[in-house]
C-alpha positions as CSV (number, residue, x, y, z in Angstrom):
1,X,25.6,28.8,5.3
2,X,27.2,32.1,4.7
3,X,29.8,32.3,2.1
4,X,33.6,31.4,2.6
5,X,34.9,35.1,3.0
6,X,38.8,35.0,0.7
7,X,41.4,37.6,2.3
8,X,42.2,39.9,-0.2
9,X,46.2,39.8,-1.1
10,X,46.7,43.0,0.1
11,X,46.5,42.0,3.0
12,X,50.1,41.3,4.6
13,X,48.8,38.4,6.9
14,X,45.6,37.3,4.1
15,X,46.9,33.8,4.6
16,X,46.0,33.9,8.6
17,X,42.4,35.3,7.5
18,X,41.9,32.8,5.3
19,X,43.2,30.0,7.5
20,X,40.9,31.6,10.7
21,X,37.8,31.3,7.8
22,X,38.3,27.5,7.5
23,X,38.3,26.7,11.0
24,X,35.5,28.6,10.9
25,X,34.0,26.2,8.5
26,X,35.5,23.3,9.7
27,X,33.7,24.1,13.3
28,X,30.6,25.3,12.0
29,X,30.1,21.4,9.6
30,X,32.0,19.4,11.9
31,X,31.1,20.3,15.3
32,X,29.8,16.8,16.2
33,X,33.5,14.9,15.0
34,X,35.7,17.1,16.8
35,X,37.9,15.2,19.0
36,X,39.5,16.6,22.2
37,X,42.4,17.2,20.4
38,X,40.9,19.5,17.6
39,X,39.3,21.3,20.5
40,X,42.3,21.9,22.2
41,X,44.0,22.8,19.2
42,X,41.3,25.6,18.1
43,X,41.6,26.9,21.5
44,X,45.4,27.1,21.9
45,X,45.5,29.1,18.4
46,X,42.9,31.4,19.3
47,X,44.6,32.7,22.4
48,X,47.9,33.4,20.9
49,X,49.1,36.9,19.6
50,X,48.7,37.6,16.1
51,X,51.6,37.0,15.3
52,X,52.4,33.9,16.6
53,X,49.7,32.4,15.4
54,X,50.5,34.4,11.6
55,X,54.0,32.3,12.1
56,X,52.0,28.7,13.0
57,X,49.9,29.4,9.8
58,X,53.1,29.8,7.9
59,X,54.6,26.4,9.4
60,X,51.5,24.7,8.4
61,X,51.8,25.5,4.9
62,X,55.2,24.4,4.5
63,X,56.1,21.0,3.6
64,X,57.3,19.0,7.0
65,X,57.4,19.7,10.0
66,X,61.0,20.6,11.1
67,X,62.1,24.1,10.4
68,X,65.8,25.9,11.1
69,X,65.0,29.6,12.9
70,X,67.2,31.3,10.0
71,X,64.6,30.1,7.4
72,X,61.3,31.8,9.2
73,X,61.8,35.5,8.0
74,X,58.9,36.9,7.1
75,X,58.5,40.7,7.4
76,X,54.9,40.9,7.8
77,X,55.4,38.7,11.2
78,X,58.2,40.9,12.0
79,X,60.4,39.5,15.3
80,X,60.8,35.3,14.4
81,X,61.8,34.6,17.6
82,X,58.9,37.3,19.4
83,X,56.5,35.2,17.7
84,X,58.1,31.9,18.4
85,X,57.9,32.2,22.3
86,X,54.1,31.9,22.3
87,X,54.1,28.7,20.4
88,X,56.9,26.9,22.1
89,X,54.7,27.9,25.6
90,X,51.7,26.4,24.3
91,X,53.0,23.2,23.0
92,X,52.3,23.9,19.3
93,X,56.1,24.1,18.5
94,X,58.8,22.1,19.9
95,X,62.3,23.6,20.8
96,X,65.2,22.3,19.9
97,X,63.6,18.1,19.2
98,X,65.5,14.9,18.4
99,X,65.7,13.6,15.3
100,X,67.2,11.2,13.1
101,X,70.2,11.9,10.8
102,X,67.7,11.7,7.4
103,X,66.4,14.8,8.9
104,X,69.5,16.5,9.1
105,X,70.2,15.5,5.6
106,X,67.2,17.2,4.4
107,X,68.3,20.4,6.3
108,X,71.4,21.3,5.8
109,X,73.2,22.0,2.9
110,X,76.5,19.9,1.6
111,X,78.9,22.4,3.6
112,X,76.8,22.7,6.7
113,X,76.9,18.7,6.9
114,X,80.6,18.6,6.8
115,X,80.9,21.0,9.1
116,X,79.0,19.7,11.4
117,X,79.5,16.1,11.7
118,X,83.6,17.1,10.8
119,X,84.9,14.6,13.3
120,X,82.4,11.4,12.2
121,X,82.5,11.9,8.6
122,X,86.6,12.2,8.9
123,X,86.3,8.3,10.9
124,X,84.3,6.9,8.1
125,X,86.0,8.1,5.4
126,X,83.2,10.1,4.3
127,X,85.2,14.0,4.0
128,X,84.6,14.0,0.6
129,X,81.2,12.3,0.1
130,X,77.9,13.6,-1.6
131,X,74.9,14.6,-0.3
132,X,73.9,11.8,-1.8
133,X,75.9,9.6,-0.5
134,X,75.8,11.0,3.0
135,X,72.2,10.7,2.8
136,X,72.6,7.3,1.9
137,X,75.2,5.7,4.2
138,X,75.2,8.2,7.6
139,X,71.7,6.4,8.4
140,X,73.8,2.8,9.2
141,X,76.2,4.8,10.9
142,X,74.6,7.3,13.4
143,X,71.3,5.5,13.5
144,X,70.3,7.6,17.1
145,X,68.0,10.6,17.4
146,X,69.7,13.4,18.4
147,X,68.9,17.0,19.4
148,X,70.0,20.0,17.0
149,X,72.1,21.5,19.4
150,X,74.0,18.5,19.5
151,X,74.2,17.5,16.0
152,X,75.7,21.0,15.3
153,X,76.5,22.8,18.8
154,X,78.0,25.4,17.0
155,X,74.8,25.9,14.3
156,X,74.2,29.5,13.5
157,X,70.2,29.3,14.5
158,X,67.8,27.1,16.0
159,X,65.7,24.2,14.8
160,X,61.9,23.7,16.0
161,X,59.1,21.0,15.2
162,X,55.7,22.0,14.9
163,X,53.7,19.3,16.7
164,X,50.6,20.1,15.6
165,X,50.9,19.0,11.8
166,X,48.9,16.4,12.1
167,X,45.7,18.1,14.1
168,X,46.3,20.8,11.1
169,X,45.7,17.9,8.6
170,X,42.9,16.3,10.4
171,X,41.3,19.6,9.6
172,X,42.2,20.5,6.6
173,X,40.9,16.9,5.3
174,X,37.7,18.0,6.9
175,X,37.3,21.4,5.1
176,X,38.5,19.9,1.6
177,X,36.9,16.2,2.2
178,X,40.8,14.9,0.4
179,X,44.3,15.4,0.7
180,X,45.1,16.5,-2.4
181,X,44.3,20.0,-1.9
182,X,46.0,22.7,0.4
183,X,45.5,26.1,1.7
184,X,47.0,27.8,-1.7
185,X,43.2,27.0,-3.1
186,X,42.7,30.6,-1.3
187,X,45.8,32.2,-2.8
188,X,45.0,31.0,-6.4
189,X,41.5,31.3,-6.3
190,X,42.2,35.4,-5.5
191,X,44.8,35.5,-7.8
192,X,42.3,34.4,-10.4
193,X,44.3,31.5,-11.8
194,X,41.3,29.2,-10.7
195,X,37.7,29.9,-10.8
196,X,35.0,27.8,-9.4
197,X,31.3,27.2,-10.0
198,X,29.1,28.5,-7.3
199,X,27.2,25.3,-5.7
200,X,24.5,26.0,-2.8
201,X,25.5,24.1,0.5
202,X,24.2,23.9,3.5
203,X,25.6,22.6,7.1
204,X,24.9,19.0,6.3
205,X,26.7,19.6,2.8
206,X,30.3,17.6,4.4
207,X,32.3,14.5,3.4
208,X,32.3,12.9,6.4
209,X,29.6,11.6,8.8
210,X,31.8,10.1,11.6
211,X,35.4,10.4,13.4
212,X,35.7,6.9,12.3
213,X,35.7,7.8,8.4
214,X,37.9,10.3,9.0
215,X,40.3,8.1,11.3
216,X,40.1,5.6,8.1
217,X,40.8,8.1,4.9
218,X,44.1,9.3,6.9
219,X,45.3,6.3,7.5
220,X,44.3,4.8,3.8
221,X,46.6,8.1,2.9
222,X,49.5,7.1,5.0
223,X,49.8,3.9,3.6
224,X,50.0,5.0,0.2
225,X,52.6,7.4,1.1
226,X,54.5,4.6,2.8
227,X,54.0,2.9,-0.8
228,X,55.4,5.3,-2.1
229,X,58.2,6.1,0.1
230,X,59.5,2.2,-1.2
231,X,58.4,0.7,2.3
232,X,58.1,-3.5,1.9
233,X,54.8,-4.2,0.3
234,X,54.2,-7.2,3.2
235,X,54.0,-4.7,5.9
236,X,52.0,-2.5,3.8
237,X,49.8,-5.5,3.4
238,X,49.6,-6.5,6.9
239,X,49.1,-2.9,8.3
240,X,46.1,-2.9,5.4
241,X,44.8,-6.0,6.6
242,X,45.1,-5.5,10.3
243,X,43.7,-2.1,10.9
244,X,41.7,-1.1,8.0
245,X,38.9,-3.8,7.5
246,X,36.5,-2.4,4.8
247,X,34.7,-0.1,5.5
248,X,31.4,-1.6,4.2
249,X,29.1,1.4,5.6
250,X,30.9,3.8,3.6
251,X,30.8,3.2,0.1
252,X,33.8,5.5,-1.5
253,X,36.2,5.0,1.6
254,X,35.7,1.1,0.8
255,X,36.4,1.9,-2.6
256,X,39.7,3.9,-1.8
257,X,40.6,0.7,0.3
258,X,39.9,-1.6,-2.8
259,X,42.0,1.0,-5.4
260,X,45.0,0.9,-2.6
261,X,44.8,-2.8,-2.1
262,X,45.0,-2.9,-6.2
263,X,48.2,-0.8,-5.9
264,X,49.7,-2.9,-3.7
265,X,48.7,-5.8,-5.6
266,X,50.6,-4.5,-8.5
267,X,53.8,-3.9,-6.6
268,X,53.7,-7.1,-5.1
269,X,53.4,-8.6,-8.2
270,X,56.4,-6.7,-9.8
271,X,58.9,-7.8,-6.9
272,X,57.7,-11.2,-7.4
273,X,55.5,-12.1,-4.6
274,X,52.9,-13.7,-6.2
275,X,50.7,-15.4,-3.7
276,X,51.3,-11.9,-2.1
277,X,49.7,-9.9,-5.2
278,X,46.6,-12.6,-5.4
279,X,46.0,-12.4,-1.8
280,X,45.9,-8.4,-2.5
281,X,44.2,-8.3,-5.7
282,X,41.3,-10.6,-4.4
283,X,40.8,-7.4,-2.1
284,X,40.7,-4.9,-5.1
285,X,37.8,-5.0,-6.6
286,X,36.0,-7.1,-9.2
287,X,36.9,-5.4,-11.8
288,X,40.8,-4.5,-13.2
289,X,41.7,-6.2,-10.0
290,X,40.1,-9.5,-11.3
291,X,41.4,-9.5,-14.5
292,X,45.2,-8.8,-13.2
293,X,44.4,-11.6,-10.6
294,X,43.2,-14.2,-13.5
295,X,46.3,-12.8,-16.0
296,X,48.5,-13.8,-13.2
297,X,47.3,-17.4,-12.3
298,X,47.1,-17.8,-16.2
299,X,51.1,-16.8,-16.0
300,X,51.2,-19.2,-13.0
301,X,49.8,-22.5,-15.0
302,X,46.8,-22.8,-12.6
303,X,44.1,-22.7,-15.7
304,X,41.5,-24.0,-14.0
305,X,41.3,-21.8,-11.1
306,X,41.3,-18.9,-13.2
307,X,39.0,-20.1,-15.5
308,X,36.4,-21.2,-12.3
309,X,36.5,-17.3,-11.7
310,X,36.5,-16.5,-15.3
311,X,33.7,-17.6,-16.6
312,X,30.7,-15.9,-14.2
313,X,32.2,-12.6,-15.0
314,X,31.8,-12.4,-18.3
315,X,28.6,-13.8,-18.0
316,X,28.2,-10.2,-16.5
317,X,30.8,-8.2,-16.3
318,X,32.1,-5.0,-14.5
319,X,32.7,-2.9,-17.4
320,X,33.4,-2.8,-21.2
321,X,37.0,-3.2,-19.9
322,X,36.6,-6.5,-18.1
323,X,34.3,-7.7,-21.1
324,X,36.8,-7.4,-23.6
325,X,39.9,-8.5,-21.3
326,X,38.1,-11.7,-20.5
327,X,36.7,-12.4,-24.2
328,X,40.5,-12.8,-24.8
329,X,41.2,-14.6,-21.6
330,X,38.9,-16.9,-22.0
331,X,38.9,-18.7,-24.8
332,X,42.8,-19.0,-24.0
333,X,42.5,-20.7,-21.0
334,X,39.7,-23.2,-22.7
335,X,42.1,-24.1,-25.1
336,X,45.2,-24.6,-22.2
337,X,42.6,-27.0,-20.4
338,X,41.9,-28.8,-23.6
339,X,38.0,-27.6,-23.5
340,X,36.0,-26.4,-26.2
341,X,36.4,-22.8,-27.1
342,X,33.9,-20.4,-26.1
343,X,33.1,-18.4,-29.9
344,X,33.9,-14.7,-29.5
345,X,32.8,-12.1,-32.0
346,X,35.1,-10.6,-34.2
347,X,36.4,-6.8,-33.2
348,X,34.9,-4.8,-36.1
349,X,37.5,-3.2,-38.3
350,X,37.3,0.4,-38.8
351,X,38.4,2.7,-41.8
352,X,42.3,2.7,-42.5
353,X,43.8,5.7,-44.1
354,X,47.6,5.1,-44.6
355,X,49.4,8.6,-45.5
356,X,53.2,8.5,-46.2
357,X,53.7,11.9,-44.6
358,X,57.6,14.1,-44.2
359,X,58.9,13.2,-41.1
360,X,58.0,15.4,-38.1
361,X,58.1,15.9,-34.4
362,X,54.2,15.6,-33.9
363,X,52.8,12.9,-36.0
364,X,49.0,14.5,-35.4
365,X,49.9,18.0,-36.2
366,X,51.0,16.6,-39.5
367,X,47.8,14.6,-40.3
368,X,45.8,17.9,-39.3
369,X,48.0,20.1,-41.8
370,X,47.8,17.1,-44.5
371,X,44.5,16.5,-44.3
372,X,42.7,20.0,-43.8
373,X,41.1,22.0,-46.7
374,X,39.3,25.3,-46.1
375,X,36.2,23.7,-46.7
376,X,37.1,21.1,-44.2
377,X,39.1,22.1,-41.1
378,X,40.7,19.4,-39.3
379,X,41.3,20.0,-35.5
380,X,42.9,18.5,-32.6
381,X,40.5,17.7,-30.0
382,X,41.3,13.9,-28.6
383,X,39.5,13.5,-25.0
384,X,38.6,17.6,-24.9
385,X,35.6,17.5,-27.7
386,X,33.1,15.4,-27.2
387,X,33.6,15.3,-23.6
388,X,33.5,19.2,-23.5
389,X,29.9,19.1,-25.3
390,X,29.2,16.9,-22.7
391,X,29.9,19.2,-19.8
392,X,28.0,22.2,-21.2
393,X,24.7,20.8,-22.3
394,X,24.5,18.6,-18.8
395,X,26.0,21.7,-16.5
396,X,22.8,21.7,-14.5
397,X,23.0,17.8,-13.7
398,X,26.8,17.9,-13.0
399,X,26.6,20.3,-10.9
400,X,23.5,19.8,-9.0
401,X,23.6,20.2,-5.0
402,X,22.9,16.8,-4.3
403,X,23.9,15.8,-0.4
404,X,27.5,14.6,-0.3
405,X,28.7,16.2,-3.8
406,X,29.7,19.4,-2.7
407,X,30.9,20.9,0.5
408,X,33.6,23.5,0.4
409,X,34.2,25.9,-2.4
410,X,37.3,24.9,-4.2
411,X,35.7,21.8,-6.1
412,X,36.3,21.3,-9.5
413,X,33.4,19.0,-9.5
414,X,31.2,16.7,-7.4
415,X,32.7,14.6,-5.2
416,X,30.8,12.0,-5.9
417,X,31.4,12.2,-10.1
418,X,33.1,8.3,-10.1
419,X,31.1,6.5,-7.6
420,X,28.0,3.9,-8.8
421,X,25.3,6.2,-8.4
422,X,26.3,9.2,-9.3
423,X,24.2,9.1,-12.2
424,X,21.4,7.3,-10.9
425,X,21.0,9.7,-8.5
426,X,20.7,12.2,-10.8
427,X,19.4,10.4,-13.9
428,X,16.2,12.8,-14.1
429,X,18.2,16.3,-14.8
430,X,20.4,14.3,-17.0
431,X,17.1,13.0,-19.2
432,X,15.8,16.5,-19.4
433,X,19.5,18.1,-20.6
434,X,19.6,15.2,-22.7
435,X,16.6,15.6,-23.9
436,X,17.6,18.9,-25.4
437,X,19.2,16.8,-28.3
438,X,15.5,15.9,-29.3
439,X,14.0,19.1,-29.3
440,X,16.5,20.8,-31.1
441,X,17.7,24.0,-28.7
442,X,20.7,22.0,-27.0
443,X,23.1,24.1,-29.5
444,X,21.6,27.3,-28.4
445,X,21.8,25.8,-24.5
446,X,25.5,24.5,-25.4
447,X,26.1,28.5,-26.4
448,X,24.6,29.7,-23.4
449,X,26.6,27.7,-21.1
450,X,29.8,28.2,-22.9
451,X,29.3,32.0,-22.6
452,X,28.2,31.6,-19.2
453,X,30.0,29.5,-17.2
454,X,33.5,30.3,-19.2
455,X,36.9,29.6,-17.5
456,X,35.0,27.9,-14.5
457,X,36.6,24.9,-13.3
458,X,35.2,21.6,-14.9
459,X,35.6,17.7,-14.7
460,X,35.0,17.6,-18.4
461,X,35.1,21.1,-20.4
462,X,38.9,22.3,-21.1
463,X,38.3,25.8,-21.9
464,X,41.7,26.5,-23.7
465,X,41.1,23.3,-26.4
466,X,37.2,24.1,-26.8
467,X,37.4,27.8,-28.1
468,X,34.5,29.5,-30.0
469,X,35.7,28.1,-33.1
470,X,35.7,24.6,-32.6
471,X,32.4,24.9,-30.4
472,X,30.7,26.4,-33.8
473,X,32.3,23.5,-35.8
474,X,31.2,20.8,-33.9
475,X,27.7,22.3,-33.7
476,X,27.2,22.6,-37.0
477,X,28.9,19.2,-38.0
478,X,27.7,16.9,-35.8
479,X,24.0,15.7,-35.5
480,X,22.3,15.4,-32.1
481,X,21.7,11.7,-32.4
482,X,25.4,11.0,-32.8
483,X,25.8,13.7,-29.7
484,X,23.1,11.6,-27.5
485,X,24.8,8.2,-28.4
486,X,28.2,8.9,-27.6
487,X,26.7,10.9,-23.9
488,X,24.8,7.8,-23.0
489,X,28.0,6.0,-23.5
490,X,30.2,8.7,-21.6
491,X,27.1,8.1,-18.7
492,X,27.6,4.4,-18.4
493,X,30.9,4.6,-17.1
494,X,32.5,8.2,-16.4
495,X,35.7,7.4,-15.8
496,X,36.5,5.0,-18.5
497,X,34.7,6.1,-21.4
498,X,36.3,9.5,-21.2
499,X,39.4,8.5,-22.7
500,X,40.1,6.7,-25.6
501,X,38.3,9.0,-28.0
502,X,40.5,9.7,-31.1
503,X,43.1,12.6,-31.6
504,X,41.3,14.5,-34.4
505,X,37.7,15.3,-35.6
506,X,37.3,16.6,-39.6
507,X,34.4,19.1,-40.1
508,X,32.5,19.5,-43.0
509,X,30.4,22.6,-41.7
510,X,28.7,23.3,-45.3
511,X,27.2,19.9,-45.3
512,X,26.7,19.0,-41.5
513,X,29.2,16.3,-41.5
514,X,32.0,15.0,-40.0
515,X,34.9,12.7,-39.2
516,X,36.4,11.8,-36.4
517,X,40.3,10.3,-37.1
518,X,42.8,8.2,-34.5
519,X,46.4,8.9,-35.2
520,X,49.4,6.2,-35.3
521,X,52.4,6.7,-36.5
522,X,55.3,4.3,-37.0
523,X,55.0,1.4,-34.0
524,X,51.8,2.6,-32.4
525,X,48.8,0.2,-31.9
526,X,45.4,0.9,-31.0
527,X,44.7,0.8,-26.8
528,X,41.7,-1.1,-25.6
529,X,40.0,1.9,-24.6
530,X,40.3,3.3,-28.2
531,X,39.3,-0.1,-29.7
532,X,35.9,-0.1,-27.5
533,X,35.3,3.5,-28.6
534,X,36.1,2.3,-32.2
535,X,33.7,-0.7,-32.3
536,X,31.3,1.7,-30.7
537,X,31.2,4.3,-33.2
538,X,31.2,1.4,-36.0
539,X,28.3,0.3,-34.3
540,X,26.5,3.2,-34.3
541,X,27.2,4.5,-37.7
542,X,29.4,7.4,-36.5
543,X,31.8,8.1,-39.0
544,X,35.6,7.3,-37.5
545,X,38.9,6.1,-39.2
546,X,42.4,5.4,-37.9
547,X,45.1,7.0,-39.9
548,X,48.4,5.0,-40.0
549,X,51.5,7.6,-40.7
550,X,54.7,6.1,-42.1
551,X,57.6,8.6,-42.8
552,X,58.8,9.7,-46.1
């Protein structure tokens, strides 16, 4: 496939040349899961003017999809309601729509709502109101749809709907394969405020394989927006039970489903609906949706049930996490039932430093200064060091053009970086970067790519922490066999082992040493995921201390 062309910004209309580029895309991956609507969509667009169809890229950009006449003046489009006409004619945009009151809200400013709805808001007692409480209460009161020319007969402009927002979305989660990107990826990435690696992709090289997935992550998004929006967690529940079943022959969508039903679990167990949140957290997943589930029957008295479910898993658990949630869990529940104790090993202690330290706003900035000598630097690095490393010796595995990682050009990373196999699919390039730690050139590789790839997006390297500086530190502090066990670790579980690593790391540069130092001051405690990476380093003779600060 040919390269995604980016208007440049001198171009007054760049953002219609970009938007015409992703349909482009969109048609040439997704030919086969065009519905009739798409279809009819792309074709209406084409055969407007320039113009109009410069306006409808404009609407699409903008949050909603209700916009007043006096707010669409751009001068590159030139004549607003010139370019309207062609749009209203084709059914893109709707003149003049009903609407609800909440809408108006959102539109009009404080004065324009008083002056308005002069007549209602004088019956109700509301002359005076907020926004606020306008927004609040004129709901009850006017709860009919109305047109904007009779809300406000005398309003200054016009008010349209464009009634293709959703078709636009439909595509746009087709070109980005998620909703969490827009169409500024174009602006920024000309601006140069983002940079991306350059994968090779081909037409197969898309998300999705059917309308059906498609159909499925849209509506998995609008229920978490509804979540969001405060919407009663029952109908939520229902909606998610009723039409979404899981998606079993689609791995990641039936993991968004499990990650929403968790959510919802967590709400419903916050507003008190307990047999609610089981119901939902049994649909979540087997592992943090377990261990909520079993921490709420323990709260609920039902011992044995949770401990029935209890016990197989950690027999063989999900992850570290679930392991060391139900070592505790366990052995609590045993005793509630009156049973004999399942024996659990004692958390290793690491190395305490306590410093008595002048009081100050940034309790690791004051460790750094306290503890740093010329011959051995201290520097902030938390979750940006060794996971940094990471990403530059294992580029080439990262970013490999496996099927279904990458498939548009604005990706930070694979698509596929948390599901199960993303490393078993590519375990052999990760061996051979790894690998590079046993044959001593990985810090000459580590340089390369630094120099190299620099300022190029990343899942794991943050450019501004991991400067020249620390890179050479590191390098010459910390030995490869330390390097490879903390990157196996990182490999068994992406998304959980990449937190959790401590605030600051101590060089020693002249004698190829280090320290690496967890920061708590006054009230802090240790999280689990620092306490795994702890017992982890103590394990594995990597030197690591926490450092409790008390004010002078």
């Amino acid at each position: 496939m040919m390269p995604l062309p980016i208007a440049p910004l001198s171009d007054p209309r760049y953002y219609l040349a970009n938007f015409r580029a992703a349909l482009d895309w969109v048609v040439a991956r997704y030919d086969d899961l065009l519905r009739d609507e798409e279809r009819d969509f792309l074709a209406r667009f084409a055969a407007l003017p320039e113009a109009a169809q410069a306006l409808l890229v404009r609407l699409v950009m903008r949050r909603g999809e209700h916009f007043r006449t006096s707010r669409l003046e751009y001068a590159e489009i030139g004549d607003t309601d010139a370019a309207l006409a062609p749009l209203i004619a084709s059914g893109l945009v709707a003149a003049d729509p009903a609407f609800g009151v909440e809408e108006l809200c959102r539109q009009l400013r404080l004065a324009e709502l008083r002056q308005a709805l002069a007549e209602a808001l004088a019956e109700a007692g509301l002359g005076r109101a907020t926004k606020g409480e306008l927004t609040t209460r004129l709901p009850a009161l006017m709860p009919a749809p109305r047109r904007y020319s009779a809300w406000w007969p005398q309003a200054p402009d016009r008010l349209v709907r464009l009634t293709a927002m959703a078709t636009c979305e439909r595509l746009r989660l087709m070109f980005f394969g998620n909703l969490r990107q827009d169409w500024s990826e174009f602006v920024l990435t000309e601006l140069g405020h983002q940079r991306f690696e350059t994968v090779p992709f081909g037409a197969e090289s898309r998300a999705f394989r059917y309308p059906e997935e498609l159909d499925a992550y849209l509506a998995l998004h609008a229920l978490g927006e509804r979540l969001a929006a405060g919407e009663a967690v029952s109908d939520l529940a229902d909606a998610l039970s009723e039409s979404l079943p899981p998606p079993a022959a689609n791995p990641w969508l039936a993991a968004r489903r499990r990650r929403l039903a968790l959510r919802l679990g967590r709400e419903a167990e916050r507003q008190g609906e307990v047999a609610l949140a089981l119901d939902l957290y049994a649909q979540g997943g087997e592992d943090e949706a377990l261990v909520r589930r079993l921490r709420l029957l323990e709260r609920l008295g039902e011992h044995r049930r949770a401990l029935d479910l209890a016990r197989p898993c950690l027999d063989a658990p999900a992850s570290e996490a679930q392991r060391q949630a139900l070592t505790r869990l366990v052995p609590r529940l045993e005793k509630r039932l009156g049973l004999m104790v399942t024996p659990s090993s004692p958390e290793p202690a690491p190395e305490q430093l306590t410093l008595t330290l002048p009081a100050s706003s940034g309790v690791e900035r004051a460790v750094a200064e306290h503890l740093a000598t010329p011959e051995a630097p201290v520097r902030y690095v938390e979750n940006g060091l060794l996971t940094g490393l990471f990403g530059l010796l294992c580029w080439e595995a990262i970013f490999a053009p496996l099927p279904g990682a990458f498939f548009h050009p604005f990706q930070s990373g694979p698509a596929d970086l948390y599901r199960p196999d993303f490393v078993s699919r590519r375990r052999a390039r990760f061996d051979a970067c790894l690998a590079r730690l046993d044959s001593g050139d990985y810090r000459q590789a580590i340089r390369v790519t630094w120099a190299a790839k620099h300022g190029l997006a990343s899942p794991f390297v943050a450019w501004e922490l991991l400067d020249r500086e620390l890179l050479e530190l590191a390098l010459a502090s910390l030995p490869p066999a330390h390097l490879r066990a903390c990157f196996e670790r990182l490999l068994a579980d992406l998304k959980a082992n990449r937190a959790g690593l401590p605030d600051l790391i101590q060089c020693f540069p002249g004698r190829g040493d280090y320290r690496l130092i967890e920061v708590k001051g006054p009230g802090d405690r240790l999280q689990d995921n620092q306490r795994r990476w702890l017992a982890f380093f103590q394990e594995r003779g990597i030197p690591a201390a926490v450092c409790r600060v008390r004010w002078a």
